[in-house]
PDB file of N, CA, C and O in Angstrom:
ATOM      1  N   UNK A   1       7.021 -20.029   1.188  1.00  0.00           N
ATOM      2  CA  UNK A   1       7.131 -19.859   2.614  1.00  0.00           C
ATOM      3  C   UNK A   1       7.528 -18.454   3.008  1.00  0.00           C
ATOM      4  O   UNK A   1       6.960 -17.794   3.879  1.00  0.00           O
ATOM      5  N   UNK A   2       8.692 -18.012   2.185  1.00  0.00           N
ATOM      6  CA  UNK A   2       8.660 -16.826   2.493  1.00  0.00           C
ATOM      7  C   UNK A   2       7.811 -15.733   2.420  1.00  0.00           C
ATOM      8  O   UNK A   2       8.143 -14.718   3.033  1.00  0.00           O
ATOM      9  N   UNK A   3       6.419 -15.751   1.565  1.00  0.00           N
ATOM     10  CA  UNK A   3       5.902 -14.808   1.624  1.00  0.00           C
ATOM     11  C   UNK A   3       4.967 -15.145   2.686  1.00  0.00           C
ATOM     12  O   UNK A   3       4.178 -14.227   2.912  1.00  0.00           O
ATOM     13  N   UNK A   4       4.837 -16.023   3.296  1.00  0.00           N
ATOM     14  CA  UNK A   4       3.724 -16.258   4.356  1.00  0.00           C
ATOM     15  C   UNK A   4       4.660 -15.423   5.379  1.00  0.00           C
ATOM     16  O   UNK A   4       3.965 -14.715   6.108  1.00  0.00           O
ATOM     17  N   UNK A   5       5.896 -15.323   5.603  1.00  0.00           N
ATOM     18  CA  UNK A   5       6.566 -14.973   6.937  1.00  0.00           C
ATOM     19  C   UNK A   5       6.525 -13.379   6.622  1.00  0.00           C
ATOM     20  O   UNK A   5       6.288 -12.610   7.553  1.00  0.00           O
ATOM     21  N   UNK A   6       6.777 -12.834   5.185  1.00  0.00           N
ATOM     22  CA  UNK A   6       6.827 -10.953   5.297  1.00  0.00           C
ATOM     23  C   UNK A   6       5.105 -10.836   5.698  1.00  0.00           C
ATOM     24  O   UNK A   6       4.829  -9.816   6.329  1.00  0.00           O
ATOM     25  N   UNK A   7       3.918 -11.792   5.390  1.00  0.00           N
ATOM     26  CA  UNK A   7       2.691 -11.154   5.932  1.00  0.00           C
ATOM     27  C   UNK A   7       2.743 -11.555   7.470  1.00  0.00           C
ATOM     28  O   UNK A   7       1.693 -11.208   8.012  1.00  0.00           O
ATOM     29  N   UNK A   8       3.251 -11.912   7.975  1.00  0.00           N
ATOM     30  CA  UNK A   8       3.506 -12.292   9.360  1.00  0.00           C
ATOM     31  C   UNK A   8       4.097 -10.843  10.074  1.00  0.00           C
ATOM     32  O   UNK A   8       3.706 -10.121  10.991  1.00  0.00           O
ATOM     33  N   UNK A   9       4.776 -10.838   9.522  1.00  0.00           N
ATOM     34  CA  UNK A   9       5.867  -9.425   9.994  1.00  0.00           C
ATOM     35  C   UNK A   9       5.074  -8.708   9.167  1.00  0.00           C
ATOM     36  O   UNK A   9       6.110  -8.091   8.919  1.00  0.00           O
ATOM     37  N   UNK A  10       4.368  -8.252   8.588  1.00  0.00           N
ATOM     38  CA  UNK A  10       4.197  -7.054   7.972  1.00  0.00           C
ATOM     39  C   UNK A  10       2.589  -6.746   9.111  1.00  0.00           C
ATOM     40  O   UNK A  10       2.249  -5.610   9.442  1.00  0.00           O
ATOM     41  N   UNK A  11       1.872  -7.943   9.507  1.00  0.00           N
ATOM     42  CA  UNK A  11       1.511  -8.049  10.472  1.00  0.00           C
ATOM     43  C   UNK A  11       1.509  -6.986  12.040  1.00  0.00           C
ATOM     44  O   UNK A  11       0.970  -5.970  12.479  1.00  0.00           O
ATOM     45  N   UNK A  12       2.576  -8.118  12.472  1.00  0.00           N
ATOM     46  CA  UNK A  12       3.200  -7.656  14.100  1.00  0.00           C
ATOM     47  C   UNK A  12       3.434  -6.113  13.705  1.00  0.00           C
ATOM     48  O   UNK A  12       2.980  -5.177  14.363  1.00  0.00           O
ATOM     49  N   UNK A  13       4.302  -5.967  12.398  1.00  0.00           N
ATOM     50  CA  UNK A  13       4.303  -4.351  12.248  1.00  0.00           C
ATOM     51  C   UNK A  13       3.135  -2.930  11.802  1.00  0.00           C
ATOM     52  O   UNK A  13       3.235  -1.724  11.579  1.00  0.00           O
ATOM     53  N   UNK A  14       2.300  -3.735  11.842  1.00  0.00           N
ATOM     54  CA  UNK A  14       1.048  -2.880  11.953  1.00  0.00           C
ATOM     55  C   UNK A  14       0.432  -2.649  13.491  1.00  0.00           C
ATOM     56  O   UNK A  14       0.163  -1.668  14.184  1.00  0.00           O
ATOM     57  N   UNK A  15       0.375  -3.805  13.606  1.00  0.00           N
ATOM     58  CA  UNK A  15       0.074  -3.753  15.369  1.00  0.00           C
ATOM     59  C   UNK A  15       0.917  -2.834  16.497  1.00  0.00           C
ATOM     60  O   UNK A  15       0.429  -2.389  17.536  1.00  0.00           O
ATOM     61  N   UNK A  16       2.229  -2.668  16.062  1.00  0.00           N
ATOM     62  CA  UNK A  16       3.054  -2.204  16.413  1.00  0.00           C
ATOM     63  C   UNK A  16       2.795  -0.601  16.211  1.00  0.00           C
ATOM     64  O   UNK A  16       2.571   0.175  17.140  1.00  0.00           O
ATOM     65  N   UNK A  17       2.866  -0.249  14.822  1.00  0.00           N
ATOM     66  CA  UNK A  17       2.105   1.158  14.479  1.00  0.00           C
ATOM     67  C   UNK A  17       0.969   1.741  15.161  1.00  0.00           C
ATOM     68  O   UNK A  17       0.783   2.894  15.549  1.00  0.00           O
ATOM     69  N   UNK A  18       0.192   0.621  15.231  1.00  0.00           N
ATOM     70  CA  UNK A  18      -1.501   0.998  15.830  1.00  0.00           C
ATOM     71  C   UNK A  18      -1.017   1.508  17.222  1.00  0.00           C
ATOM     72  O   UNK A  18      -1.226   2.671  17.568  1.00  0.00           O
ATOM     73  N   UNK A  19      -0.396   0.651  17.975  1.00  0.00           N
ATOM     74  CA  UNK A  19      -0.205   1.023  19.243  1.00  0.00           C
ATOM     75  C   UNK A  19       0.744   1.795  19.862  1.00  0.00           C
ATOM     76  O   UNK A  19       0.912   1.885  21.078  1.00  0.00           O
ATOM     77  N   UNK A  20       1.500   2.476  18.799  1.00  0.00           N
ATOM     78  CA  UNK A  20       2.223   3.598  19.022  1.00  0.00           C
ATOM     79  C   UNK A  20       1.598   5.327  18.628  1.00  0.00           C
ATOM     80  O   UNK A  20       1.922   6.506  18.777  1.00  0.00           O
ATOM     81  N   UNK A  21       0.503   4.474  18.040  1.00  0.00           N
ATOM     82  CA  UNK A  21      -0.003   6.427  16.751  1.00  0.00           C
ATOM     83  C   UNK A  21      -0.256   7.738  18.208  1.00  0.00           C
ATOM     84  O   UNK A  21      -0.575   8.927  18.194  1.00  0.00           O
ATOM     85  N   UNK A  22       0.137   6.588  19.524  1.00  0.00           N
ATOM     86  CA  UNK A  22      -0.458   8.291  20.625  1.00  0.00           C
ATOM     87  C   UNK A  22       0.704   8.537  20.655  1.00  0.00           C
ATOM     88  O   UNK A  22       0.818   9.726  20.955  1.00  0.00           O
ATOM     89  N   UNK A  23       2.394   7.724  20.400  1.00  0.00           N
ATOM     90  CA  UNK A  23       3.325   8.490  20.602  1.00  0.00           C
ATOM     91  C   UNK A  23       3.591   9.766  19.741  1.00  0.00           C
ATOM     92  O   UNK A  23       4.096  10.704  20.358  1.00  0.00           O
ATOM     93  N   UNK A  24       3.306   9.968  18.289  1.00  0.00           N
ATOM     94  CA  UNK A  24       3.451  10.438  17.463  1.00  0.00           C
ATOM     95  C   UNK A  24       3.521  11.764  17.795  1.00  0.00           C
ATOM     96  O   UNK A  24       4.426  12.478  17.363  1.00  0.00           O
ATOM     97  N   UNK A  25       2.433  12.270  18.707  1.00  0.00           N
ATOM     98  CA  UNK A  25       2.073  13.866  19.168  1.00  0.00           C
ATOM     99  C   UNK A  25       3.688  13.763  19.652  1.00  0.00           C
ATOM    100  O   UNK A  25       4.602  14.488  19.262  1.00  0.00           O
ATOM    101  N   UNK A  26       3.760  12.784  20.498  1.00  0.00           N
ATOM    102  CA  UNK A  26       5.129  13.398  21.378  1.00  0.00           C
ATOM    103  C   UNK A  26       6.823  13.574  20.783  1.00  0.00           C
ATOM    104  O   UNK A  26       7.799  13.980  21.413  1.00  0.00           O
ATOM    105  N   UNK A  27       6.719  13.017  19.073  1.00  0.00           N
ATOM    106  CA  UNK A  27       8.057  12.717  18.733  1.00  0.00           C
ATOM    107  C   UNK A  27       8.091  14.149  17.729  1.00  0.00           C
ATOM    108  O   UNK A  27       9.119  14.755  17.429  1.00  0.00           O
ATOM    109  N   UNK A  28       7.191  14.381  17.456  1.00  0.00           N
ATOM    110  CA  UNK A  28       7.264  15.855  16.357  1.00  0.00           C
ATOM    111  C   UNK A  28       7.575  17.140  17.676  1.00  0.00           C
ATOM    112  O   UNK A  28       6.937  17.439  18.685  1.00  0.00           O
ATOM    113  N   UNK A  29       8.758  17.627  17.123  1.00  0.00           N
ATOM    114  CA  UNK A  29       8.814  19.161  17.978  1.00  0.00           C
ATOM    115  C   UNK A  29       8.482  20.148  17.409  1.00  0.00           C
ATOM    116  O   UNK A  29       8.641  20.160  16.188  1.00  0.00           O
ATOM    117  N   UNK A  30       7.968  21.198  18.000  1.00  0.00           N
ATOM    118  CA  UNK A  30       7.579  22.443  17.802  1.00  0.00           C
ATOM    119  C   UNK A  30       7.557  22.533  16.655  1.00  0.00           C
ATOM    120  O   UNK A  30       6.721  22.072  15.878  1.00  0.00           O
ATOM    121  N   UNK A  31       8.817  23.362  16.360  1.00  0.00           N
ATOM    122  CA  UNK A  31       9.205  23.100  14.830  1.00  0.00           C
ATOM    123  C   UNK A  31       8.752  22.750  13.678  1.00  0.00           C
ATOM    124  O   UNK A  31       8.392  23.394  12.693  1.00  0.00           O
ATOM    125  N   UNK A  32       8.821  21.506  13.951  1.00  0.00           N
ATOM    126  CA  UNK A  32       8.304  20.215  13.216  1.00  0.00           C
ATOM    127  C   UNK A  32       6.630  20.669  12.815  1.00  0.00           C
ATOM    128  O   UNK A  32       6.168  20.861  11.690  1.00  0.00           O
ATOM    129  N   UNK A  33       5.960  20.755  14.092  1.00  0.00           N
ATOM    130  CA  UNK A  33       4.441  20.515  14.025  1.00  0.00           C
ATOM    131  C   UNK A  33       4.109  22.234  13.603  1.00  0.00           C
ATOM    132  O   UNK A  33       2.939  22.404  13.258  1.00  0.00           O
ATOM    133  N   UNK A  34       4.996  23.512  13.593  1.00  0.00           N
ATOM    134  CA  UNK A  34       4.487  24.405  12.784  1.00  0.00           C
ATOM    135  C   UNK A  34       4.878  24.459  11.073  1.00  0.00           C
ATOM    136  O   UNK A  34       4.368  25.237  10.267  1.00  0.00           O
ATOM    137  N   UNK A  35       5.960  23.374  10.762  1.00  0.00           N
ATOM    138  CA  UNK A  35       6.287  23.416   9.666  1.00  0.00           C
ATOM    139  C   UNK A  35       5.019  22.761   8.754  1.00  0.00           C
ATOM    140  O   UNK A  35       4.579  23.139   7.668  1.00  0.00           O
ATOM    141  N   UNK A  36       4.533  21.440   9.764  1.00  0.00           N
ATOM    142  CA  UNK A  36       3.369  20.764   9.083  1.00  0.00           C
ATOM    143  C   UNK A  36       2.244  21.089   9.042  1.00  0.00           C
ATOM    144  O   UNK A  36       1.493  20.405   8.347  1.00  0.00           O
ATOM    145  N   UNK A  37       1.722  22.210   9.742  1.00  0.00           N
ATOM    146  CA  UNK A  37       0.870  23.368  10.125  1.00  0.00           C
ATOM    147  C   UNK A  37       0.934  23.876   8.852  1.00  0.00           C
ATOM    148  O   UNK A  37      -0.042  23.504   8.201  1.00  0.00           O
ATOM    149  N   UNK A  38       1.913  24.785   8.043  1.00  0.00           N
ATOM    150  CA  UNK A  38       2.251  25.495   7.235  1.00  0.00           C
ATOM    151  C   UNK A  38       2.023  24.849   5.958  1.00  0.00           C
ATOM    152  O   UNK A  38       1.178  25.235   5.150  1.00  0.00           O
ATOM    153  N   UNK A  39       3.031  23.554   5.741  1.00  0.00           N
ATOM    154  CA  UNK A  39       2.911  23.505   4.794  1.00  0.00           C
ATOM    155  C   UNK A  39       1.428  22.507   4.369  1.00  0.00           C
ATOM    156  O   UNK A  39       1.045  22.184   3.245  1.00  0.00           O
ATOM    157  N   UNK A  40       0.814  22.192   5.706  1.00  0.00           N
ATOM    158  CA  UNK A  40      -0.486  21.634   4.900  1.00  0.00           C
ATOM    159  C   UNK A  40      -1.756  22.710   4.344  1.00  0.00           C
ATOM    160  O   UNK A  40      -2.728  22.359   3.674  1.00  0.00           O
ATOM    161  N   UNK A  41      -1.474  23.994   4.786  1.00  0.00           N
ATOM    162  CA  UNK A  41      -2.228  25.313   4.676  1.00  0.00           C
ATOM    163  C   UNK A  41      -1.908  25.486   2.851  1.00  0.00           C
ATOM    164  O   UNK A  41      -2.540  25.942   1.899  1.00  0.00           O
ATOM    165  N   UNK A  42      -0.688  24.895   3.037  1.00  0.00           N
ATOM    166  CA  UNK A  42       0.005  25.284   1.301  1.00  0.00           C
ATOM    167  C   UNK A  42      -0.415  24.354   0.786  1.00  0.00           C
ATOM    168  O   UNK A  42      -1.197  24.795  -0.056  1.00  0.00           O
ATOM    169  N   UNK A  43      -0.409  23.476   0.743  1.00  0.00           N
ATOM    170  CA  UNK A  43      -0.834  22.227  -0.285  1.00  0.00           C
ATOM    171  C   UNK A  43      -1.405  20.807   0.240  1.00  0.00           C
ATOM    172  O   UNK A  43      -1.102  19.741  -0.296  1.00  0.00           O
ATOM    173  N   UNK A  44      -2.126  20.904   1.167  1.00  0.00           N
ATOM    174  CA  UNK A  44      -2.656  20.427   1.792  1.00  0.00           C
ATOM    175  C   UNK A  44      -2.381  19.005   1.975  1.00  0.00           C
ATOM    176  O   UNK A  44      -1.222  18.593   2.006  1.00  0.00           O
ATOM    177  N   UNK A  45      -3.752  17.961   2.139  1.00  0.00           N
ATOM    178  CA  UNK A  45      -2.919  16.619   2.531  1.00  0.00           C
ATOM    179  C   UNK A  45      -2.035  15.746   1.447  1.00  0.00           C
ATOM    180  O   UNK A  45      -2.166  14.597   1.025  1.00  0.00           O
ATOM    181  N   UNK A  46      -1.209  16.650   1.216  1.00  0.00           N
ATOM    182  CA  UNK A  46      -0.286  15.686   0.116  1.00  0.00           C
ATOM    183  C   UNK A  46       0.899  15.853   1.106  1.00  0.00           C
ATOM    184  O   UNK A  46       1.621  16.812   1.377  1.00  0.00           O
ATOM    185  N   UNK A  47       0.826  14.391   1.610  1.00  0.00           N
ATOM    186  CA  UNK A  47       1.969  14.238   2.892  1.00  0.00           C
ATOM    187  C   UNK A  47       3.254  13.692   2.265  1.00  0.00           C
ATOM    188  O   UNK A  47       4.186  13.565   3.059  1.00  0.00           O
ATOM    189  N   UNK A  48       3.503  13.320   0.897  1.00  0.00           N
ATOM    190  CA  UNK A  48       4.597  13.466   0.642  1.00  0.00           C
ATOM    191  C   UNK A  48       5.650  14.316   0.495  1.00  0.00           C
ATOM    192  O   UNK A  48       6.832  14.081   0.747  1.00  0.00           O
ATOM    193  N   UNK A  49       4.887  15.882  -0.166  1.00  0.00           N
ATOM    194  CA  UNK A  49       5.580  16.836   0.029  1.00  0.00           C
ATOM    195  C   UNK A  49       6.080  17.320   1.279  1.00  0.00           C
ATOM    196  O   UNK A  49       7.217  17.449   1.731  1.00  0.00           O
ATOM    197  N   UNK A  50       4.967  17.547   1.707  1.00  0.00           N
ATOM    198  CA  UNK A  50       5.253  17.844   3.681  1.00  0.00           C
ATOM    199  C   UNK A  50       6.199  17.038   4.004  1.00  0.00           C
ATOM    200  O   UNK A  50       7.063  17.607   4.671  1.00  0.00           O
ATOM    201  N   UNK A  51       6.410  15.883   3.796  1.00  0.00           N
ATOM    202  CA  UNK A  51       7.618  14.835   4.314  1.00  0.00           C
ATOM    203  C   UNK A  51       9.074  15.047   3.871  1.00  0.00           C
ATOM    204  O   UNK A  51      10.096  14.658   4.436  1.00  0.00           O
ATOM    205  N   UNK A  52       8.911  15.914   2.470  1.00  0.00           N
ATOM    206  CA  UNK A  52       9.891  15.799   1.863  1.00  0.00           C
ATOM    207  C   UNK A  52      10.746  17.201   2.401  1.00  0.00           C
ATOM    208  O   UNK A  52      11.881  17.366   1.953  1.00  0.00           O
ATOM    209  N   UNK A  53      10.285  18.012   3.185  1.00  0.00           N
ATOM    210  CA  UNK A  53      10.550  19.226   3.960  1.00  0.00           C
ATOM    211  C   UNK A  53      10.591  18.840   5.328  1.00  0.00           C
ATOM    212  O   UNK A  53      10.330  19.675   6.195  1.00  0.00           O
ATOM    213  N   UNK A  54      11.016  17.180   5.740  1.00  0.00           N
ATOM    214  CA  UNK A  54      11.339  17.242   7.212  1.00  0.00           C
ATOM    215  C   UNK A  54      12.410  16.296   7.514  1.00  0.00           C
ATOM    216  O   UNK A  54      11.976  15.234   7.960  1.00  0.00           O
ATOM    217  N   UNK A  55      13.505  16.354   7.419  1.00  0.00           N
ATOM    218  CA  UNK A  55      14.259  15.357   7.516  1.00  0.00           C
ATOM    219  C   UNK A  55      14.149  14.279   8.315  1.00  0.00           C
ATOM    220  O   UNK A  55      13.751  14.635   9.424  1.00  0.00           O
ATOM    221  N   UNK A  56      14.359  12.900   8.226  1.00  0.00           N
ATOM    222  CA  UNK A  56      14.058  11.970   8.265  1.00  0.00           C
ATOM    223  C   UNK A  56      12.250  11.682   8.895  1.00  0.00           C
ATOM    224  O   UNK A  56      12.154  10.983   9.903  1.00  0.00           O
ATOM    225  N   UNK A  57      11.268  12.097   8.420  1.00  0.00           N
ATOM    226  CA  UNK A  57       9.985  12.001   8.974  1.00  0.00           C
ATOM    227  C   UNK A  57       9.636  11.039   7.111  1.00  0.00           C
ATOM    228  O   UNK A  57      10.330  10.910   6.102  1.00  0.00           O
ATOM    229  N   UNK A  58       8.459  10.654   7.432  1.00  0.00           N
ATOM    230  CA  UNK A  58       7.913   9.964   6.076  1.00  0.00           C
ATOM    231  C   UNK A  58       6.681  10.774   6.044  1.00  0.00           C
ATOM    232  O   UNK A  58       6.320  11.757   6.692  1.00  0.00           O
ATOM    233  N   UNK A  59       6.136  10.071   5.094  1.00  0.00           N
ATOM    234  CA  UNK A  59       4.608  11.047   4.635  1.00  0.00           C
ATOM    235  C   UNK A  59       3.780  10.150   5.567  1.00  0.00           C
ATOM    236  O   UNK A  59       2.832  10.749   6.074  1.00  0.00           O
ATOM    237  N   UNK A  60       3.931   8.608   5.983  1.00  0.00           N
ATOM    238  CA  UNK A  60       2.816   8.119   6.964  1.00  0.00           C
ATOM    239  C   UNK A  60       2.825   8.645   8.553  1.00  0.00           C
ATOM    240  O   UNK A  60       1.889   8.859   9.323  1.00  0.00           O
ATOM    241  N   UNK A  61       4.200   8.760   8.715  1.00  0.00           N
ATOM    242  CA  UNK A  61       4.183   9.638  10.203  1.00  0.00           C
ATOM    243  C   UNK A  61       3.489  10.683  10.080  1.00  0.00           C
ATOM    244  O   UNK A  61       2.759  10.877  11.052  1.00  0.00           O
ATOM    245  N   UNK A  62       3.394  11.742   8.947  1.00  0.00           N
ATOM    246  CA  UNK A  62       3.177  12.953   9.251  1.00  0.00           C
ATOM    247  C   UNK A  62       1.523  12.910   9.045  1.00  0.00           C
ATOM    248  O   UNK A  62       0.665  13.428   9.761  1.00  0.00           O
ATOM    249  N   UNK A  63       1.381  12.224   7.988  1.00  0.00           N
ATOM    250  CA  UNK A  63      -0.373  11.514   8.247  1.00  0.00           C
ATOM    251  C   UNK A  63      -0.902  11.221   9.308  1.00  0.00           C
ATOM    252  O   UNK A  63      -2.011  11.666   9.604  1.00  0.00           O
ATOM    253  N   UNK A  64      -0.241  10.444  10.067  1.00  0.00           N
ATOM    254  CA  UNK A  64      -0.778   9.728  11.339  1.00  0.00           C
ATOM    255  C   UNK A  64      -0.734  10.945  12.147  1.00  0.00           C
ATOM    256  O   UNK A  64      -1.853  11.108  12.634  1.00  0.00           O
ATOM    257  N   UNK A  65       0.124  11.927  12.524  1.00  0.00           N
ATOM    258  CA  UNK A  65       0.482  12.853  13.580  1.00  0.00           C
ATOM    259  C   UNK A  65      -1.120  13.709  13.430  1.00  0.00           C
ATOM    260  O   UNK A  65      -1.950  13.955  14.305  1.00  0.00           O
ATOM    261  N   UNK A  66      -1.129  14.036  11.869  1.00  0.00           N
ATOM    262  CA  UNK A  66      -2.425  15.090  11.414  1.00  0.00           C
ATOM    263  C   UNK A  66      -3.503  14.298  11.751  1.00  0.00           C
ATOM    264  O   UNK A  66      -4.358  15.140  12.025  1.00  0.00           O
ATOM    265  N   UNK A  67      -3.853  13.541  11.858  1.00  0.00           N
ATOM    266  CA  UNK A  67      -4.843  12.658  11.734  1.00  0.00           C
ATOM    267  C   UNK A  67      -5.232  12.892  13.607  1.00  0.00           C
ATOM    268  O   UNK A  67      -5.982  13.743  14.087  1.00  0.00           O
ATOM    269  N   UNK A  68      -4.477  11.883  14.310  1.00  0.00           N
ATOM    270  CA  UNK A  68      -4.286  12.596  15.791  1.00  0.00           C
ATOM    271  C   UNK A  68      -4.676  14.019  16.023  1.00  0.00           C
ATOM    272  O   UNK A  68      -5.766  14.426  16.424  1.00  0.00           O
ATOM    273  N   UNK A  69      -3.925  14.508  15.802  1.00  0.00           N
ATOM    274  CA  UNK A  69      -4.172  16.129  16.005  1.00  0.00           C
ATOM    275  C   UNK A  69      -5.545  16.491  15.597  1.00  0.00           C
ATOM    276  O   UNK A  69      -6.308  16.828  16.502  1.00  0.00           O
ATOM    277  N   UNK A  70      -6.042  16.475  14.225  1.00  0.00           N
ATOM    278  CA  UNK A  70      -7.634  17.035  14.516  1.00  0.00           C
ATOM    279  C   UNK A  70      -8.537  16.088  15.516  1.00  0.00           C
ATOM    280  O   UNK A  70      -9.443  16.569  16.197  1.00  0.00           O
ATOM    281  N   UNK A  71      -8.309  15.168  15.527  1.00  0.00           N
ATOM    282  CA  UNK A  71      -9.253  14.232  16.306  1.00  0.00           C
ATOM    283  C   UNK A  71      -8.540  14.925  17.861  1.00  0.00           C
ATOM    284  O   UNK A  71      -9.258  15.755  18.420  1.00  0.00           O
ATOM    285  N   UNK A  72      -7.593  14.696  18.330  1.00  0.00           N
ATOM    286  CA  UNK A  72      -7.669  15.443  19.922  1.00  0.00           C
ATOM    287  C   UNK A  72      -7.920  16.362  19.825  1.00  0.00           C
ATOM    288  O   UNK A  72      -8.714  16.519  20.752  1.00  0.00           O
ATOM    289  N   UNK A  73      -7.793  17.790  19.028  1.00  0.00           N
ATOM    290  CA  UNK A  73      -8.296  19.113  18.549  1.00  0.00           C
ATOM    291  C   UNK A  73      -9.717  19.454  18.428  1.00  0.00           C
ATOM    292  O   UNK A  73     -10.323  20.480  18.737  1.00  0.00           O
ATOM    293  N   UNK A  74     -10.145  18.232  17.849  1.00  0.00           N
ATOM    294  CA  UNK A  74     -11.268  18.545  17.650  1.00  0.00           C
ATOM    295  C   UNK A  74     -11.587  19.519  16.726  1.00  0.00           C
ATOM    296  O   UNK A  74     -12.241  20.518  17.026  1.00  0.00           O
ATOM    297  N   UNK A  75     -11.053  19.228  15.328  1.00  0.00           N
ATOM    298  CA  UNK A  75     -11.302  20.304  14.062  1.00  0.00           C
ATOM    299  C   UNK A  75     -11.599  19.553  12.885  1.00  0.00           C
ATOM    300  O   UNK A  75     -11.820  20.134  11.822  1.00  0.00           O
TER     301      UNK A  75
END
């Protein structure tokens, strides 16, 4: 039973993700979005490293943010 309820919730928490990925532009500051600028120029999409140079950010936020960004960019 219990594993039927973490795919339940693991669920709602995707849905949840999906419908937040436009906040993402707005939670990275400046900062933030030239550091990930930089260091994806350095070693590109290996978003763990990049993550590991932003305090409390993960490598899927910073995925999702890049991901956003060329698509509104258009690059």
């Amino acid at each position: 039973m219990s594993g039927t309820d973490n795919s339940s919730q693991g669920t709602s928490m995707d849905c949840q993700e999906e419908g937040s990925s436009q906040d993402y532009k707005l939670d990275f500051s400046e900062d933030e979005v030239q550091l990930v600028v930089r260091m994806f120029n350095l070693v590109g999409r290996r978003w763990s490293l990049i993550a590991g140079r932003i305090p409390g950010r993960t490598a899927e936020e910073i995925e999702k943010y890049w991901n956003w960004r060329e698509t509104s960019l258009g690059q």
